[in-house]
N, CA, C and O of each residue as an XYZ file, in Angstrom:
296
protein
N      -9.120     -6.345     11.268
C      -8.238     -5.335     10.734
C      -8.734     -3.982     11.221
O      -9.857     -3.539     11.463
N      -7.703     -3.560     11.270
C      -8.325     -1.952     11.990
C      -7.684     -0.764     10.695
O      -6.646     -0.814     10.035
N      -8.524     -0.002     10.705
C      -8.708      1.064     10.266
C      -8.973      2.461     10.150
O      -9.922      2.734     10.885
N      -8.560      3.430      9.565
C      -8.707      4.599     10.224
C      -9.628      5.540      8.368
O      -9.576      5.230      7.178
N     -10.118      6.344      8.911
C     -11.040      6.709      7.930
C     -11.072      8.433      8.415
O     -11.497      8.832      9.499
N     -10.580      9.190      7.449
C     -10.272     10.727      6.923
C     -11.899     11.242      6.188
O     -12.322     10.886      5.088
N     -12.508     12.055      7.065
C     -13.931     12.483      6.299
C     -13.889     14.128      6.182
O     -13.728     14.708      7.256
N     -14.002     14.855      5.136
C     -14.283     16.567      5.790
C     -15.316     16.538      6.657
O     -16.349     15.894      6.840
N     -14.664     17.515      7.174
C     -15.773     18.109      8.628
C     -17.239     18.165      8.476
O     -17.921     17.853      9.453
N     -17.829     18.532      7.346
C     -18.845     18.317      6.993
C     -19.763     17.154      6.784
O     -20.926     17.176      7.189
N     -19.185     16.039      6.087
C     -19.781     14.715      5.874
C     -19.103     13.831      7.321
O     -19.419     12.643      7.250
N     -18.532     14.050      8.175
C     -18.171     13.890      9.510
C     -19.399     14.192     10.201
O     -20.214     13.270     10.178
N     -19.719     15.150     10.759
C     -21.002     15.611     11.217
C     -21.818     15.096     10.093
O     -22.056     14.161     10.857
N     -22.445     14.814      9.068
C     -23.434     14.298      9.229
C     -23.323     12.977      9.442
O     -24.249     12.436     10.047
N     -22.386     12.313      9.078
C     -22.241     10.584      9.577
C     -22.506     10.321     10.842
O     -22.816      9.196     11.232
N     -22.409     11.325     11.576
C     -22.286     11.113     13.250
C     -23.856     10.868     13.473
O     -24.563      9.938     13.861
N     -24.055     12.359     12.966
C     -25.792     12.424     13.330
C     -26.612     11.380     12.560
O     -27.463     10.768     13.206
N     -26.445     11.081     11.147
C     -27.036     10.062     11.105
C     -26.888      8.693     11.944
O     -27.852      7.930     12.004
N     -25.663      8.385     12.598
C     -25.104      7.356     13.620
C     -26.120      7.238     14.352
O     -26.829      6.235     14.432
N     -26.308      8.688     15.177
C     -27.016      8.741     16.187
C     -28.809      8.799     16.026
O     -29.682      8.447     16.820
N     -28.889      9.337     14.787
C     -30.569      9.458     14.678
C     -31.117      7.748     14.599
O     -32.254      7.535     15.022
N     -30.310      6.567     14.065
C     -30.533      5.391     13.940
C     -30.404      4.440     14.838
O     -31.050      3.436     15.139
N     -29.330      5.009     15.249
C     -28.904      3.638     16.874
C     -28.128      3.209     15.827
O     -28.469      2.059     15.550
N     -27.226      3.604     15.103
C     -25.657      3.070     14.619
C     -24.912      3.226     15.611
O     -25.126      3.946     16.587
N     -23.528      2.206     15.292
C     -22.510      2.147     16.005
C     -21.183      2.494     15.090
O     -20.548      1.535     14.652
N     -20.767      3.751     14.804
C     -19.640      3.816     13.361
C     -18.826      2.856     13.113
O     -18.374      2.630     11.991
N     -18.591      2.275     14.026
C     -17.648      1.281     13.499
C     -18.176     -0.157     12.496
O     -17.803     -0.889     11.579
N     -19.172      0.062     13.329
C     -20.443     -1.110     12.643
C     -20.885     -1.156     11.307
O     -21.002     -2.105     10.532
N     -21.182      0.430     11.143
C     -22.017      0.654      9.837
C     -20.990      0.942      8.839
O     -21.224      0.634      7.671
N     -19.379      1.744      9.293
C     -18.737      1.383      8.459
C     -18.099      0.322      7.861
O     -17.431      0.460      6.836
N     -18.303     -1.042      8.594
C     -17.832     -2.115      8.235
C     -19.062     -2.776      7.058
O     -18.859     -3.296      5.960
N     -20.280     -2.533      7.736
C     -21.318     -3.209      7.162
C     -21.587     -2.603      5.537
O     -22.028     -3.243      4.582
N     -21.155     -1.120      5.579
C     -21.063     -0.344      4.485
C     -20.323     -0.871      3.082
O     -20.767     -1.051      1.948
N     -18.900     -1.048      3.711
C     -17.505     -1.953      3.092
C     -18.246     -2.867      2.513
O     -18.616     -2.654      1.359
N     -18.569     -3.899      3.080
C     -19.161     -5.378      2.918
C     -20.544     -5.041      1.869
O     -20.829     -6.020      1.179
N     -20.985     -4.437      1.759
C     -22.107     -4.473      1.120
C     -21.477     -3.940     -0.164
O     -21.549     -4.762     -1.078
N     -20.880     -2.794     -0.486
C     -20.213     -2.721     -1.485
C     -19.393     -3.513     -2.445
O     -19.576     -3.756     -3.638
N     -18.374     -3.879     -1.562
C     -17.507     -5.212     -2.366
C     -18.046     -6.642     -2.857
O     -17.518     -7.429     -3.644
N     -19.874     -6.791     -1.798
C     -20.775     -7.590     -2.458
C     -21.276     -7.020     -3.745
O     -21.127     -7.669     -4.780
N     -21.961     -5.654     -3.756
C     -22.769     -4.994     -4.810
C     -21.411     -5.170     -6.141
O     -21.659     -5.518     -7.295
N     -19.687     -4.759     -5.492
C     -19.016     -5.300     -6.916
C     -18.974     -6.450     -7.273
O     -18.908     -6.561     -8.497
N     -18.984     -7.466     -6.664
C     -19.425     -8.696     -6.702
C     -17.606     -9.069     -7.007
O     -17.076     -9.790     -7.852
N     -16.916     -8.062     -5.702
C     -15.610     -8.463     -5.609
C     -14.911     -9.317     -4.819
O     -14.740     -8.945     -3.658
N     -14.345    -10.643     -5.232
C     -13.616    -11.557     -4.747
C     -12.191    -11.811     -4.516
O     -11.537    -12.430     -5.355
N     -11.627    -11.337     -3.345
C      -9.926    -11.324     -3.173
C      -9.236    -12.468     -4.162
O      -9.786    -13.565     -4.263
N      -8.013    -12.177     -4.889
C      -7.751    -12.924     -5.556
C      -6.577    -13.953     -4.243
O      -6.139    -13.363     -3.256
N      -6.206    -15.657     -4.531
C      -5.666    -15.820     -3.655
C      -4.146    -15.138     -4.008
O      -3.966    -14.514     -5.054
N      -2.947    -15.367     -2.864
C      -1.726    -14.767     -3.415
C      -1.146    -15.890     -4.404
O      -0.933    -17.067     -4.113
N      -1.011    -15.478     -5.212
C       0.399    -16.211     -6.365
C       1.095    -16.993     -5.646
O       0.840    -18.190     -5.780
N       2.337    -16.547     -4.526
C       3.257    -17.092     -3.919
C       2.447    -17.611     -2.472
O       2.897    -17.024     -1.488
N       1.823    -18.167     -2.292
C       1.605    -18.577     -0.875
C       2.787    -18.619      0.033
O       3.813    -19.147     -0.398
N       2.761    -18.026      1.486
C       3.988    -18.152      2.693
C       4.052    -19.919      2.516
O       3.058    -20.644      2.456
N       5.243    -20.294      2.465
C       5.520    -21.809      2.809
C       5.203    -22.031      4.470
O       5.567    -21.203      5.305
N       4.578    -23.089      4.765
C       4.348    -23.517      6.511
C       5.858    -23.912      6.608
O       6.532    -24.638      5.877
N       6.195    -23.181      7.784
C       7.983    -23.737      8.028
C       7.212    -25.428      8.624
O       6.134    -25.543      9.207
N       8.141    -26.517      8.255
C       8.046    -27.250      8.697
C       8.800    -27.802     10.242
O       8.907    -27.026     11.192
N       9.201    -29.001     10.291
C       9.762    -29.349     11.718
C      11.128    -28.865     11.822
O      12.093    -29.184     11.127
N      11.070    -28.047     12.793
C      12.037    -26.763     13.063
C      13.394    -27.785     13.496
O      14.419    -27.752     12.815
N      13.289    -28.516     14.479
C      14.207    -29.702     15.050
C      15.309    -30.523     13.985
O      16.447    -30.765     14.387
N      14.987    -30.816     12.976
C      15.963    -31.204     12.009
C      17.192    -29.824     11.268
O      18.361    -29.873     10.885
N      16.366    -28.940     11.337
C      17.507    -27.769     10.267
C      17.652    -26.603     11.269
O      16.807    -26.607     12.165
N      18.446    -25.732     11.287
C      19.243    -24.803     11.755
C      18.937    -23.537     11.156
O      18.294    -23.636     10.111
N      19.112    -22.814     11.387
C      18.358    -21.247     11.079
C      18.446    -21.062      9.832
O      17.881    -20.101      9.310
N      19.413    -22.242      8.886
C      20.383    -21.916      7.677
C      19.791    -22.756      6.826
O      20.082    -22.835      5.633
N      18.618    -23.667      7.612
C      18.015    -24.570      6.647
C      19.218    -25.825      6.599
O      19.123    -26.897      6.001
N      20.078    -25.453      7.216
C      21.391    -26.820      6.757
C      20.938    -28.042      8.359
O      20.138    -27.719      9.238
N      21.574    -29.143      8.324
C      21.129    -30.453      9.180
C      21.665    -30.144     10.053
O      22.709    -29.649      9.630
N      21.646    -30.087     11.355
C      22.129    -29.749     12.800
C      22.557    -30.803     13.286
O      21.775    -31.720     13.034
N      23.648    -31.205     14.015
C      24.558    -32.613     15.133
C      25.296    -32.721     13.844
O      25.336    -33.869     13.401
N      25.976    -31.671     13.030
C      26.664    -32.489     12.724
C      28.276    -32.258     12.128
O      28.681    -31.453     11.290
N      29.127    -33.461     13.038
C      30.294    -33.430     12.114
C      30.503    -34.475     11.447
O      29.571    -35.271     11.569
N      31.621    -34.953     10.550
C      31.864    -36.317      9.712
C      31.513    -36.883     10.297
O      31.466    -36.906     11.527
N      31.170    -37.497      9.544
C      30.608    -39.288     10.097
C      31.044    -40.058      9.378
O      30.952    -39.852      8.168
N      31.633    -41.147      9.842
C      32.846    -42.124      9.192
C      32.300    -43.645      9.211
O      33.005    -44.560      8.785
């Protein structure tokens, strides 16, 4: 997932320089940052309620979900 992250100019420059006084990589340490936090909350994504259904075998139904080849059959 990509992300974009808004800092004042101030705590900007120092994130950088600390980046650089360590041999960080920002993208790194802000990920590793994330992750350590949502461990320290000891927060677990809930799953979704509605799970996406797996479309099944596309070949039997028609965009409409209705049976395809077909007219009366006698």
């Amino acid at each position: 997932m990509k992300m974009s992250v808004l800092l004042s100019d101030r705590d900007g420059e120092r994130f950088c320089a600390y980046c650089a006084e360590k041999g960080y990589k920002k993208s790194t340490l802000i990920a590793r940052l994330v992750r350590e936090h949502l461990d320290r909350e000891a927060f677990a994504a809930q799953p979704p309620l509605f799970p996406v259904a797996v479309r099944g075998d596309q070949s039997r139904t028609g965009a409409r979900g209705t049976k395809r080849g077909g007219g009366a059959r006698g």
